[in-house]
C-alpha positions as CSV (number, residue, x, y, z in Angstrom):
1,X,38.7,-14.3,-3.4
2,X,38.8,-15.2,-0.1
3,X,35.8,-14.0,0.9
4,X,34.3,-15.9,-2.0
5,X,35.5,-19.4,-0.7
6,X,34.3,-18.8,2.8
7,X,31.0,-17.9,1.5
8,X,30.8,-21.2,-0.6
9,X,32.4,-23.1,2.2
10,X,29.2,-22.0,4.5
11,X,27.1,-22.7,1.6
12,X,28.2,-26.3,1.9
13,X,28.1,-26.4,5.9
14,X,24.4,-25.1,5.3
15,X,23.6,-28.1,3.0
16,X,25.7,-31.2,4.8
17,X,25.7,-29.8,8.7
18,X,23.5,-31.3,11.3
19,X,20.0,-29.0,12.2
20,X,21.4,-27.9,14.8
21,X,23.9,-26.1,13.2
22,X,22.4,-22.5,13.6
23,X,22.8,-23.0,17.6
24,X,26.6,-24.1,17.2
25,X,29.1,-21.7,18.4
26,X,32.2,-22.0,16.3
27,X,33.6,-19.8,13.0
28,X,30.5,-19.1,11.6
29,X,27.8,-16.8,12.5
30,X,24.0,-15.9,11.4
31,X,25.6,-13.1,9.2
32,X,27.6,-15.8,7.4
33,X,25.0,-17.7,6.5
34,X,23.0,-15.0,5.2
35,X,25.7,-14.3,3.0
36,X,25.8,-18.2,2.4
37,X,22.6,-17.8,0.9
38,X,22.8,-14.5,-1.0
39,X,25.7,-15.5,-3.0
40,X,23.2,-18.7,-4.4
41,X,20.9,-16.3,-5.9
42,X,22.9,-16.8,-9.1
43,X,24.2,-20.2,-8.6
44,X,22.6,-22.9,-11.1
45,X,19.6,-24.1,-9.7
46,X,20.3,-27.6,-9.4
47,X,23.3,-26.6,-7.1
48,X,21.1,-24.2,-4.8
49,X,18.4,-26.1,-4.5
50,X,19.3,-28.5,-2.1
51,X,21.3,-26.1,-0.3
52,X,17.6,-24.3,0.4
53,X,15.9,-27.1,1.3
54,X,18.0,-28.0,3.4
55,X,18.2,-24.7,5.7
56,X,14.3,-24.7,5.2
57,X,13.7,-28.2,6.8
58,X,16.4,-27.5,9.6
59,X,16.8,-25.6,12.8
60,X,18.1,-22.4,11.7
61,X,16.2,-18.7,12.4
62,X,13.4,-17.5,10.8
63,X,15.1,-14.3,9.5
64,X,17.1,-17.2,7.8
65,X,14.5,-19.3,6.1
66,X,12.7,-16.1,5.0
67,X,16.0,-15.5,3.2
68,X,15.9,-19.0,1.7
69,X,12.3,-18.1,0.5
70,X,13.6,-15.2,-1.4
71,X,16.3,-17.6,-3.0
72,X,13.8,-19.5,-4.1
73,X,11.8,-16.9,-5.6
74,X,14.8,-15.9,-7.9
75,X,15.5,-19.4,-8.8
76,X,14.4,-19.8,-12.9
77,X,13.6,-23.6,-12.1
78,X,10.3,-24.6,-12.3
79,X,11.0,-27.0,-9.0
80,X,11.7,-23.7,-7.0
81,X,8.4,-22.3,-8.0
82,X,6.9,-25.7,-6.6
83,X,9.1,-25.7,-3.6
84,X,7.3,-22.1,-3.0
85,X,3.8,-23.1,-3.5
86,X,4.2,-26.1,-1.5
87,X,5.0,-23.5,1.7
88,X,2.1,-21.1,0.3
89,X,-0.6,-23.6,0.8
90,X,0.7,-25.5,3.8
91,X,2.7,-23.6,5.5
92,X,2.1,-22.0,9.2
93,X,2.2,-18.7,10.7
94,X,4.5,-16.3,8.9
95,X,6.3,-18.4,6.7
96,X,3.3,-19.1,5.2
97,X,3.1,-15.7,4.4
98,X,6.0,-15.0,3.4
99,X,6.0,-17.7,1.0
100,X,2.5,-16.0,-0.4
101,X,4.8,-13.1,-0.9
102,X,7.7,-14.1,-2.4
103,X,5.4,-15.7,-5.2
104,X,4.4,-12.3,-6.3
105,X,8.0,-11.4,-6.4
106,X,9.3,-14.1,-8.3
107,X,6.9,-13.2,-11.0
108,X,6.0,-16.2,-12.1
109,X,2.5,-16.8,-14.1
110,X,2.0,-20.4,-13.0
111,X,2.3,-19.6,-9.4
112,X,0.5,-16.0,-9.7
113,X,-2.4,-18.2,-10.7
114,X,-2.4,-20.6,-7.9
115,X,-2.9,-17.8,-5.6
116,X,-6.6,-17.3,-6.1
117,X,-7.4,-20.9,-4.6
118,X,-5.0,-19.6,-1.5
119,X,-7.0,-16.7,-1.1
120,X,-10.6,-18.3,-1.0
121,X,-9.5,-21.2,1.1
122,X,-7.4,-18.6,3.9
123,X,-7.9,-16.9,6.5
124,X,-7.6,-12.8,6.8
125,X,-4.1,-12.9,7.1
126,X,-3.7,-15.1,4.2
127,X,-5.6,-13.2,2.5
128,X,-3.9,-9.9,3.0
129,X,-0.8,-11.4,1.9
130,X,-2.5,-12.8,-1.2
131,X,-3.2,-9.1,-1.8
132,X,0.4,-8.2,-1.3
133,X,1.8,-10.9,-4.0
134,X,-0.6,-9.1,-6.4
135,X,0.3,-6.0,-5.5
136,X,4.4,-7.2,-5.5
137,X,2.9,-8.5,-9.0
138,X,1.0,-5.9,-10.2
139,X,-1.7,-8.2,-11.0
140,X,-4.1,-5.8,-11.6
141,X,-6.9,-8.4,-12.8
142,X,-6.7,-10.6,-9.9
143,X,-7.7,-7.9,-7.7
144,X,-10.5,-6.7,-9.5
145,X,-11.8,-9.9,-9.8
146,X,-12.2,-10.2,-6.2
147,X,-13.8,-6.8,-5.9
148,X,-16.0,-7.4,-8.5
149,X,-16.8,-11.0,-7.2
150,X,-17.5,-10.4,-3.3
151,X,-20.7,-9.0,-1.5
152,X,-18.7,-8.5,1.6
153,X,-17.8,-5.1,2.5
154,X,-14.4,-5.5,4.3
155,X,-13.3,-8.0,1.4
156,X,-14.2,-5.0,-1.1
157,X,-12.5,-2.4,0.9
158,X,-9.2,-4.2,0.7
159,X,-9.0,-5.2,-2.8
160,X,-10.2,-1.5,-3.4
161,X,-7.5,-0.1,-1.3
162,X,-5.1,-2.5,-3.0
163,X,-6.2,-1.5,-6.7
164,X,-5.7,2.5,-5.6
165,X,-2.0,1.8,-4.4
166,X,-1.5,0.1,-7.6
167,X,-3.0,3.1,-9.7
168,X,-5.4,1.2,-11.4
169,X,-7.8,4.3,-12.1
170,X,-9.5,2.5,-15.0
171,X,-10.3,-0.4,-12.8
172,X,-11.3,1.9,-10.2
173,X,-13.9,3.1,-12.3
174,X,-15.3,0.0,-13.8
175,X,-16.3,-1.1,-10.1
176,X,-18.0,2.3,-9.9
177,X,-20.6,1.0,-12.9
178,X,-20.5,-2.6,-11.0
179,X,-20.6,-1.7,-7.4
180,X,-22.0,1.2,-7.0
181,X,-20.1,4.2,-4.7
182,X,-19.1,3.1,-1.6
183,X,-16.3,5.3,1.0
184,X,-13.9,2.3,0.0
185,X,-14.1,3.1,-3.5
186,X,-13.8,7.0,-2.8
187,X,-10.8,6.7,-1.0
188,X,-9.4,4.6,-3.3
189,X,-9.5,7.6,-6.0
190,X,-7.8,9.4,-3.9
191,X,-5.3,7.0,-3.3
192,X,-4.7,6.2,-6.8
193,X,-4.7,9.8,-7.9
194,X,-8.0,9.6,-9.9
195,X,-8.5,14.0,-10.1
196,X,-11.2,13.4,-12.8
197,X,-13.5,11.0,-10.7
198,X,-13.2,13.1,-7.6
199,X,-14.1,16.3,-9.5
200,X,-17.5,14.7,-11.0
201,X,-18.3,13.9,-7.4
202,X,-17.2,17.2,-5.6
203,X,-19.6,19.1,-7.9
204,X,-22.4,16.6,-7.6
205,X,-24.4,17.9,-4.3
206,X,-27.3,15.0,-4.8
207,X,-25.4,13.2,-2.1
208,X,-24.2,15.4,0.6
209,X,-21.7,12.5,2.2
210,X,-20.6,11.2,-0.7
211,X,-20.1,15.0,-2.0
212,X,-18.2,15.6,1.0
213,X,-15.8,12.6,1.1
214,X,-15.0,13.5,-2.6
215,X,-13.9,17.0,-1.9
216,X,-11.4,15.9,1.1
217,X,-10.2,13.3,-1.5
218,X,-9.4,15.9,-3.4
219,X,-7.0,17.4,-1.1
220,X,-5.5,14.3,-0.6
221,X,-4.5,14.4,-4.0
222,X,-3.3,18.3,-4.0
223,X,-2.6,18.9,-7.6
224,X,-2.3,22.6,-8.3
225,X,-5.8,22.7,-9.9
226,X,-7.6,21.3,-6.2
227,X,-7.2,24.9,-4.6
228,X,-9.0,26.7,-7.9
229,X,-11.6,24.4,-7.6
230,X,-12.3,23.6,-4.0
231,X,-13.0,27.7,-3.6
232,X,-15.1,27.3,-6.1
233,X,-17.2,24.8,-4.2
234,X,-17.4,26.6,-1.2
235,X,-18.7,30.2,-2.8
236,X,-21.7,28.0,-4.4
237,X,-22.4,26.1,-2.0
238,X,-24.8,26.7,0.9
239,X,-24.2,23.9,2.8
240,X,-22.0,24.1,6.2
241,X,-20.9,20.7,6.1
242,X,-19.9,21.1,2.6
243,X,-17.5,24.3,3.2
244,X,-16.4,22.6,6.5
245,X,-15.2,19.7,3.8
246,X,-13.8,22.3,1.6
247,X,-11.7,23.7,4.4
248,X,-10.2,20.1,5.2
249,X,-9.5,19.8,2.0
250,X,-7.7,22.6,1.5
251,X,-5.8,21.6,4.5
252,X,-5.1,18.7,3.9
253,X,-3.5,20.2,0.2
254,X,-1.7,22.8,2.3
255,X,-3.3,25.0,0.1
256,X,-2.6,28.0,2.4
257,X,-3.2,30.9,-0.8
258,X,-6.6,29.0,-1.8
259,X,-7.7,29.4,2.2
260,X,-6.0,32.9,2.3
261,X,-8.7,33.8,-0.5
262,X,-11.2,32.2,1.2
263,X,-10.5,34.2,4.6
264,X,-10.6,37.4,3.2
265,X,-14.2,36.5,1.5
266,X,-15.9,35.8,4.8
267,X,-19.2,37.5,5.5
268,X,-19.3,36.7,9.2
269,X,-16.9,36.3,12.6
270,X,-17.4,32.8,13.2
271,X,-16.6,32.1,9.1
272,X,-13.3,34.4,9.9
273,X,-12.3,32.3,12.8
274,X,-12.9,28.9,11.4
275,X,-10.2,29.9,8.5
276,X,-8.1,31.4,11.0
277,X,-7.7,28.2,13.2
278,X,-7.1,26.2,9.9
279,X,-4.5,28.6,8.8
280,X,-2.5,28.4,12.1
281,X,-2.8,24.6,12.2
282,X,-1.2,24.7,8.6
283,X,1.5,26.7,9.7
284,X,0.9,30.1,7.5
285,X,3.0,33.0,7.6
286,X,0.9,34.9,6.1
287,X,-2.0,34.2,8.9
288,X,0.3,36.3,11.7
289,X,-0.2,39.0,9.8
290,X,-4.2,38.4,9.4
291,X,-4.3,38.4,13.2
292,X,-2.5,41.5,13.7
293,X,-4.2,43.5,11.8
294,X,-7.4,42.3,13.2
295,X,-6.1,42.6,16.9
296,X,-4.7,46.5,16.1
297,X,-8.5,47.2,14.0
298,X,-10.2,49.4,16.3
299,X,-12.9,50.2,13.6
């Protein structure tokens, strides 16, 4: 109980105290106002409210008004939700951003929405954190939308990337008929754990990079069915870049058993060593063994 008033006797210091209260010395300290403004993430909004605009207009820490931010976003007022895009579209420097961000947290449609004119009028680190609120959001739609809408390559990149951390496979694929393939999109199966895209594309040799990019995408992913099919690959193929790509995949998988296999296939030396040099780098047990029985063959 006690503990309780002090934190709603700060709260009221943090609301009727001078700006220049985070510099005072006295009983109260930076981790009492962040508990200050913790406990007002259920008060009633009309109480909290001022209470957060006033540690937002004063002299208090960053760390602090970033706090306030968050208050704001888990206010169910719609005046909170205005307060936020209000710092979203005028604010400066990081709490601009952080403003951007809390907006995808709180959730809310209205102010979701507003983001899209945030991110065409901002700059790059706007824009990121634009991405982020969708992301926060899971607004799936709003970052297609800018894939699908942009002819610039690093804009397309991001939203891509963006889309695979949210798992948006189906999305993902749309752009594919839109867009075209690009190493964005690519990775951005990988990222999002799209095995069925990256399989079409492994075992498509018309485009050797693309190919290539596909089957170390694949080993990004790892499932158990990767190993099966990267060996596969690599005993029809005839291309050295496109066994060297099998190999990284594998690595990347840790698919030590898959390379194993592929070691003891090897029609040449330099084929041998290659596997070997992958094998130690992944850490095999099972490779000492290959090298001492290749070190004691005197045949």
């Amino acid at each position: 109980m006690k503990r309780n008033l002090k934190v709603i006797a700060i709260s009221c210091l943090l609301l009727f105290a001078s700006d220049g209260l985070a510099q005072q010395g006295g009983e109260y300290g930076e981790e009492d106002r962040m508990a200050a403004l913790a406990a007002l993430i259920n008060a009633p909004a009309d109480r909290a409210l001022p209470i957060v605009d006033k540690v937002l207009a004063g002299d208090h820490s960053e760390e602090l008004k970033e706090r306030a931010l968050f208050i704001l976003s888990q206010l169910d007022a719609p005046e909170a939700q205005s307060r936020l895009m209000s710092f979203a579209r005028e604010g400066q420097g990081e709490m601009q951003l952080e403003a951007i961000r809390m907006i995808g947290i709180s959730g809310d449609g209205d102010a979701i929405a507003g983001l899209a004119e945030i991110y065409r009028s901002g700059n790059a680190d706007t824009r990121e954190a634009v991405l982020e609120a969708y992301l926060i959001a899971d607004d799936e739609d709003a970052v297609f939308a800018i894939a699908a809408s942009t002819d610039d390559e690093n804009e397309f990149a991001n939203a891509v990337e963006m889309l695979g951390a949210m798992g948006a496979t189906g999305k993902l694929r749309d752009l594919r008929e839109r867009a075209g393939l690009s190493e964005s999109l690519i990775d951005a199966y990988a990222i999002s754990g799209d095995a069925e895209s990256l399989r079409q594309l492994a075992l498509d040799d018309s485009d050797p990079e693309i190919q290539q990019q596909a089957i170390e995408g694949l080993g990004i992913i790892g499932d158990d069915d990767v190993g099966e099919l990267l060996v596969s690959i690599y005993r029809d193929s005839e291309s050295d870049d496109v066994r060297e790509a099998v190999i990284h995949g594998l690595m990347i998988a840790d698919h030590d058993d898959a390379m194993l296999e592929l070691y003891r296939d090897a029609a040449t030396s330099a084929e041998k060593r290659r596997i070997l040099e992958m094998l130690v780098a992944m850490g095999s047990d099972e490779v000492w063994n290959l090298i001492d029985q290749a070190l004691e063959d005197r045949q």
